[in-house]
C-alpha positions, -999 to 999 in steps of 0.1 A, spaced: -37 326 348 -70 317 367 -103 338 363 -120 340 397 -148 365 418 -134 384 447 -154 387 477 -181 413 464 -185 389 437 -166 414 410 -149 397 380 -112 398 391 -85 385 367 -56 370 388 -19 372 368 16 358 374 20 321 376 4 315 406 -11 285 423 3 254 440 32 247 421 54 226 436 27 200 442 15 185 475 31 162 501 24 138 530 49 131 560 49 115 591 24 92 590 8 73 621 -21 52 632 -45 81 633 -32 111 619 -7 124 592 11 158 579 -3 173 548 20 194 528 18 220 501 35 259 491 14 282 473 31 312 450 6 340 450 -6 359 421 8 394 417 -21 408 423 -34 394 452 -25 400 492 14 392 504 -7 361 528 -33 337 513 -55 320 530 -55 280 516 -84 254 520 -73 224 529 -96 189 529 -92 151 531 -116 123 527 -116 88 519 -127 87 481 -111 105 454 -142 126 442 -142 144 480 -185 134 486 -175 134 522 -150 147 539 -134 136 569 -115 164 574 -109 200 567 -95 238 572 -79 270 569 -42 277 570 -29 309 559 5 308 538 30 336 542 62 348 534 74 341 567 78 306 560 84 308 519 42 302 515 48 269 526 19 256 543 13 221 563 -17 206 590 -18 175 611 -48 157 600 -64 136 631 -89 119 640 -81 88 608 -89 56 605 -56 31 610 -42 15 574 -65 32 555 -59 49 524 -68 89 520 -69 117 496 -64 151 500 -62 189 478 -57 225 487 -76 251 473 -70 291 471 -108 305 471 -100 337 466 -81 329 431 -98 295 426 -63 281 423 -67 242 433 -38 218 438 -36 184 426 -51 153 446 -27 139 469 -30 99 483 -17 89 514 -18 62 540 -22 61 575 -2 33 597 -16 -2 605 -21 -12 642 -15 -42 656 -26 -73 639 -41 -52 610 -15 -67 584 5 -93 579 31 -74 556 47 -38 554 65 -19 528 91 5 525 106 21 492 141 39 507 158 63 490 191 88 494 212 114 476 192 134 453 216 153 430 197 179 405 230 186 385 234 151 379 205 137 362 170 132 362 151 121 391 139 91 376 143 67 407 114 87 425 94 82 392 99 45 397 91 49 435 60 64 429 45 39 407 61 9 432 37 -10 458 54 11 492 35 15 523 59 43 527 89 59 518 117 61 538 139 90 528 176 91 548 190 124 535 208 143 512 173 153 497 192 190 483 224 193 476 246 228 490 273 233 459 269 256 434 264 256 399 293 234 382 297 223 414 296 185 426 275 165 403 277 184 375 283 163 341 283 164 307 244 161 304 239 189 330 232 220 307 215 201 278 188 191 310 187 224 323 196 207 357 220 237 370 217 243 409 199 275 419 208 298 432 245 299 410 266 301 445 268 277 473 240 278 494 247 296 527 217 317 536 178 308 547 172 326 509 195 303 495 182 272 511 145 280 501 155 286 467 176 256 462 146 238 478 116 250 455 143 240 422 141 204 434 102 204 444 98 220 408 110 181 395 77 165 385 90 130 393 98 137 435 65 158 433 48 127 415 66 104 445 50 129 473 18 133 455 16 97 461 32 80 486 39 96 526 73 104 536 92 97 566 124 121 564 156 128 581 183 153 567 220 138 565 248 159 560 242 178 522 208 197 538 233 218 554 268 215 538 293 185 532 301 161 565 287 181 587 294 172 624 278 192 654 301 224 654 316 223 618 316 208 584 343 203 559 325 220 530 320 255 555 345 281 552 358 310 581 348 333 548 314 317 546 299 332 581 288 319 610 283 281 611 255 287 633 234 308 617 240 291 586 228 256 604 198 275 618 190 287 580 197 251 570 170 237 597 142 258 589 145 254 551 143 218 559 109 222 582 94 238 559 93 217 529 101 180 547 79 186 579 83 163 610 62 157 638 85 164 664 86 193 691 119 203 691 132 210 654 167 203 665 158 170 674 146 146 644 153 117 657 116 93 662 104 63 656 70 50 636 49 18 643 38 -6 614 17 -25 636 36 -52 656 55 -58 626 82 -34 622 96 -3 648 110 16 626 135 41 644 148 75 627 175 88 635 201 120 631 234 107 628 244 139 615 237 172 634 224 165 668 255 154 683 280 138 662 319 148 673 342 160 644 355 127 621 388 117 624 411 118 595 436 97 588 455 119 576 460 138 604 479 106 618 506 103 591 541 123 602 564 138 584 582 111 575 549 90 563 547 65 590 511 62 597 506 67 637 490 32 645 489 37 683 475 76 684 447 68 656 444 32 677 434 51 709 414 84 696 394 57 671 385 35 701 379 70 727 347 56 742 340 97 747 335 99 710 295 100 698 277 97 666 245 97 682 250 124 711 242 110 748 205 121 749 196 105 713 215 73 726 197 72 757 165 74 739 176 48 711 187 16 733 159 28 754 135 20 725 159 -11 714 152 -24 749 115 -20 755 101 -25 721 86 -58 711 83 -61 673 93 -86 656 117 -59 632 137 -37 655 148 -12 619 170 21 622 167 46 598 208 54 601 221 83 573 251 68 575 263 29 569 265 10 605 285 -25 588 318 -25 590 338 -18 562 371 -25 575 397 -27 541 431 -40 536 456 -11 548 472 -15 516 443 -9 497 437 23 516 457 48 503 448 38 466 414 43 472 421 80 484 443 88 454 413 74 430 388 98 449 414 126 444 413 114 402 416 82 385 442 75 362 452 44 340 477 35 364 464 42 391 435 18 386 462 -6 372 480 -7 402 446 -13 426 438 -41 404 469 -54 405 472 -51 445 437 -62 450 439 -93 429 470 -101 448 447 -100 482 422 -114 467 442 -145 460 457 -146 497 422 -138 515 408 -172 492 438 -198 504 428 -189 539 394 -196 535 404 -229 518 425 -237 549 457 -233 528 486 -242 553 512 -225 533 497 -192 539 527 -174 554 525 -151 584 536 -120 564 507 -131 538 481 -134 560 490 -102 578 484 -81 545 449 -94 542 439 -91 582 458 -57 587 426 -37 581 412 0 584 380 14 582 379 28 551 351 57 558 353 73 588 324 92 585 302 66 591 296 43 622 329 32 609 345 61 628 325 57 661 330 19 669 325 24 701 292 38 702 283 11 675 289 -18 698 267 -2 724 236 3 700 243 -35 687 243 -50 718 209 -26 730 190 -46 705 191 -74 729 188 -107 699 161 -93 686 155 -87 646 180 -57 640 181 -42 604 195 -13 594 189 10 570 211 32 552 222 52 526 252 82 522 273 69 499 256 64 465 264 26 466 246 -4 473 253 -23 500 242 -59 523 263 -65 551 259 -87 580 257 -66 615 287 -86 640 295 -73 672 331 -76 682 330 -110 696 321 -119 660 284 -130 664 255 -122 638 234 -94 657 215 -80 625 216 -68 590 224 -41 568 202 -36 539 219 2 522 206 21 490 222 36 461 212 66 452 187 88 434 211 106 410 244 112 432 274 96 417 291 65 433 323 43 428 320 46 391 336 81 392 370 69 410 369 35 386 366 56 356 334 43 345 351 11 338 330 -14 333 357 -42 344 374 -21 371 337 -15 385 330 -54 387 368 -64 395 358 -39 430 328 -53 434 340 -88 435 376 -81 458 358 -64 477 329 -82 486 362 -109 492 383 -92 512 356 -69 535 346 -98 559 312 -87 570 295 -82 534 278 -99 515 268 -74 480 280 -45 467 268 -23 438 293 1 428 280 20 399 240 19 394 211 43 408 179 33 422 163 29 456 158 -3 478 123 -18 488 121 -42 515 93 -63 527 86 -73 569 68 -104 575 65 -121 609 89 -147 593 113 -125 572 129 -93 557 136 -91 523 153 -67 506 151 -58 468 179 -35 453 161 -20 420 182 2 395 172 23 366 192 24 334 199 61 330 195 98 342 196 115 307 163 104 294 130 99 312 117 63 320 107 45 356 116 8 337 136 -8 364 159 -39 368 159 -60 401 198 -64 410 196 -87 441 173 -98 462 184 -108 501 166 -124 527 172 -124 567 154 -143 591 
């Protein structure tokens, strides 16, 4: 409670818990201008709208401001409040604060940083960062990205997740951290969606990483509900309404806590210049115009016989999109013309290919569905067999039979719901980069990942570089937390998958990588647990491209 003079200058006593709790946040940054972010909950005795003083300068103590103003925050958009500051200097470091005069509440001091121009730096660096799950720990990755050396961070989805309490993610640590999802249901309605938002902007480790550093966001499929796709998602119901409406709901819970400069709120898809060093190009792989995913599944008769030729020619339909035809336009459009030395796409989903041993296939679905003893017995078993065949070619072996060698080279993608699913479209944005320095980023499936980028002729176009996650469980859940199955799947398939070159199948953390004029480097960093609070972090590879 805050003691404060009204306008008439009478002693007024504010009550409730009011003020700017859920902290301040930067987004968007450019050469000359950035998004500043906060929410204020009023007191319960003040007006339903307050009007909020915001101002920047360059020093910490605010002697001079180089910018300021008035925004008024309503319950139209859930009191959340956010300005475009203008007029900055470029690579220059800023604070900011927002102040309620009427109740003398005063947020903390946000830092940001603007974008270098050309020739400014010889260096940028980006933390990334995916799949924040509340249920299922603490959020002590952001913790560890707010106190690393970013320029930026570079945040490719699942920020919320939609399930309810008990729901995905939940664990045996969940009620002893008070980390149960609010609201108690599935999120389905712009209430909902605000609500589950202000539960993970009440964590003081993301509001420490935004208080901090300047986001540059892009919602993947959990915003909204589980693989989404442009009409539908598997995790929406007939029973749960209209997708539509619950999209819509979706979207405007997501502009207003993770603003973006764009004009169309549909559209998030944009890119961001670090000088000449890096174009770094965001993109929605998810909503905007992505066709349903197959499933394989739906290719398997009655008899079992997997339908080679009908998956074959719907996998390869050149009509099928990820990216929608406008966003693609716009993307090898911006491949084409742009001349930095780092040509980087901010991609949800993973673009390497992970293409599997068919064999291998099934198992891994029927480990997702729930491991058992043997069940993982009979992976390892099959995998070390593959393993064995996949190093006798690679050591020239001539006795190698046909039958052998077709086991390991009879492969599948074994996630369709990435660029995996789309190939088509893949090859087209590969080849748009033109030999140029391609990197992806990439995130989705709680993993960690480095793959080589071929196109189908089998040359080197780029690099993958993909990040675990914040809290979101990976591979560890179908190996049974295993610590020998987890490093026996790391190593066969690091093998037997052609194209890559590290997995991490069981730790969470965030990715920093570095863009010289020479070089990218990547840095995979992990912490050791979600149960008790601590940034401490071990490096767990570090990869180069050139």
């Amino acid at each position: 409670m805050l003691t404060s003079c009204d306008d008439d200058d009478e002693a007024l006593q504010y009550t409730g818990d009011f003020g700017f709790r859920e902290g301040v946040a930067s987004f968007d940054p450019s050469q000359s201008s950035i998004l500043l972010w906060t929410r204020y909950t009023p007191a319960t005795n003040e007006p339903a709208s307050a009007d909020i003083r915001w101002e920047l300068a360059e020093e910490a103590g605010f002697g001079t401001l180089k910018a300021s103003g008035t925004l008024t925050a309503t319950a139209a958009t859930d009191y959340t409040i956010w300005t475009e500051a203008t007029g900055l200097a470029s690579y220059k470091t800023y604070y900011y604060r927002f102040r309620n005069e009427r109740t003398g509440a005063t947020s903390v001091v946000g830092e940001t940083r603007t974008l270098p121009a050309a020739g400014q730096t010889t260096r940028a660096r980006l933390a990334v960062v995916s799949c924040a799950n509340y249920q299922a720990g603490l959020f002590n990755v952001y913790g560890a990205v707010a106190e690393s050396q970013a320029d930026a961070v570079v945040h490719l989805g699942d920020y919320i997740y939609e399930y309810g309490a008990g729901g995905y993610g939940t664990n045996s640590n969940t009620a002893s951290l008070n980390r149960s999802h609010l609201p108690a249901g599935e999120i389905l309605t712009l209430d909902d969606y605000r609500t589950r938002y202000r539960q993970y902007r009440s964590d003081k480790q993301l509001q420490l990483a935004h208080q901090r550093k300047a986001f540059i966001c892009v919602w993947d499929d959990h915003e909204l509900a589980n693989d989404a796709y442009l009409t539908g998602a598997e995790n929406h119901q007939p029973t749960e309404g209209s997708f539509e409406s619950r999209k819509q709901a979706a979207i405007q819970a997501w502009h207003e806590y993770l603003p973006a400069r764009v004009t169309d709120k549909t559209r998030i898809y944009r890119r961001f210049e670090f000088g000449s060093l890096v174009n770094l190009l965001m993109l929605d792989t998810r909503l905007v115009g992505r066709d349903k995913q197959l499933s394989f599944s739906d290719y398997i008769g009655s008899a079992g016989a997997f339908n080679t030729q009908a998956f074959g020619a719907a996998w390869l339909n050149p009509g099928r999109s990820l990216l929608g035809a406008e966003q693609r336009s716009w993307l090898t459009g911006q491949l084409a013309g742009n001349s930095a030395r780092w040509q980087v796409l901010g991609s949800q989903v993973l673009m390497g290919k992970m293409y599997i041993p068919a064999e291998l296939l099934t198992l891994v679905a029927q480990l997702a569905a729930g491991p058992t003893p043997a069940l993982l017995a009979q992976y390892s078993t099959i995998a070390g067999q593959l393993a064995v065949i996949k190093t006798r070619i690679l050591a020239g072996d001539p006795t190698v039979t046909a039958t052998e060698r077709a086991r390991v080279e009879t492969v599948l993608p074994y996630n369709l719901d990435a660029w995996d699913g789309y190939p088509v479209e893949r090859e087209a944005v590969l080849a748009a980069a033109g030999g140029k320095g391609l990197i992806s980023l990439a995130g989705d499936t709680h993993n960690a990942w480095h793959s080589d980028l071929m196109v189908n002729s089998g040359r080197k176009v780029g690099a993958e570089f993909a990040t675990s996650s914040v809290s979101s469980p990976g591979f560890e859940a179908l190996l049974a937390g295993s610590a020998a199955a987890i490093q026996g799947f790391e190593q066969s398939n690091q093998l037997l998958i052609n194209d890559l070159q590290y997995l991490d199948a069981s730790r969470r953390g965030f990715l920093e990588v570095e863009f010289t004029s020479s070089q990218a480097t990547a840095q995979w960093k992990y912490v050791a647990t979600l149960t008790t609070e601590s940034t401490a972090t071990t490096l767990g590879r570090t990869a180069t491209e050139v």
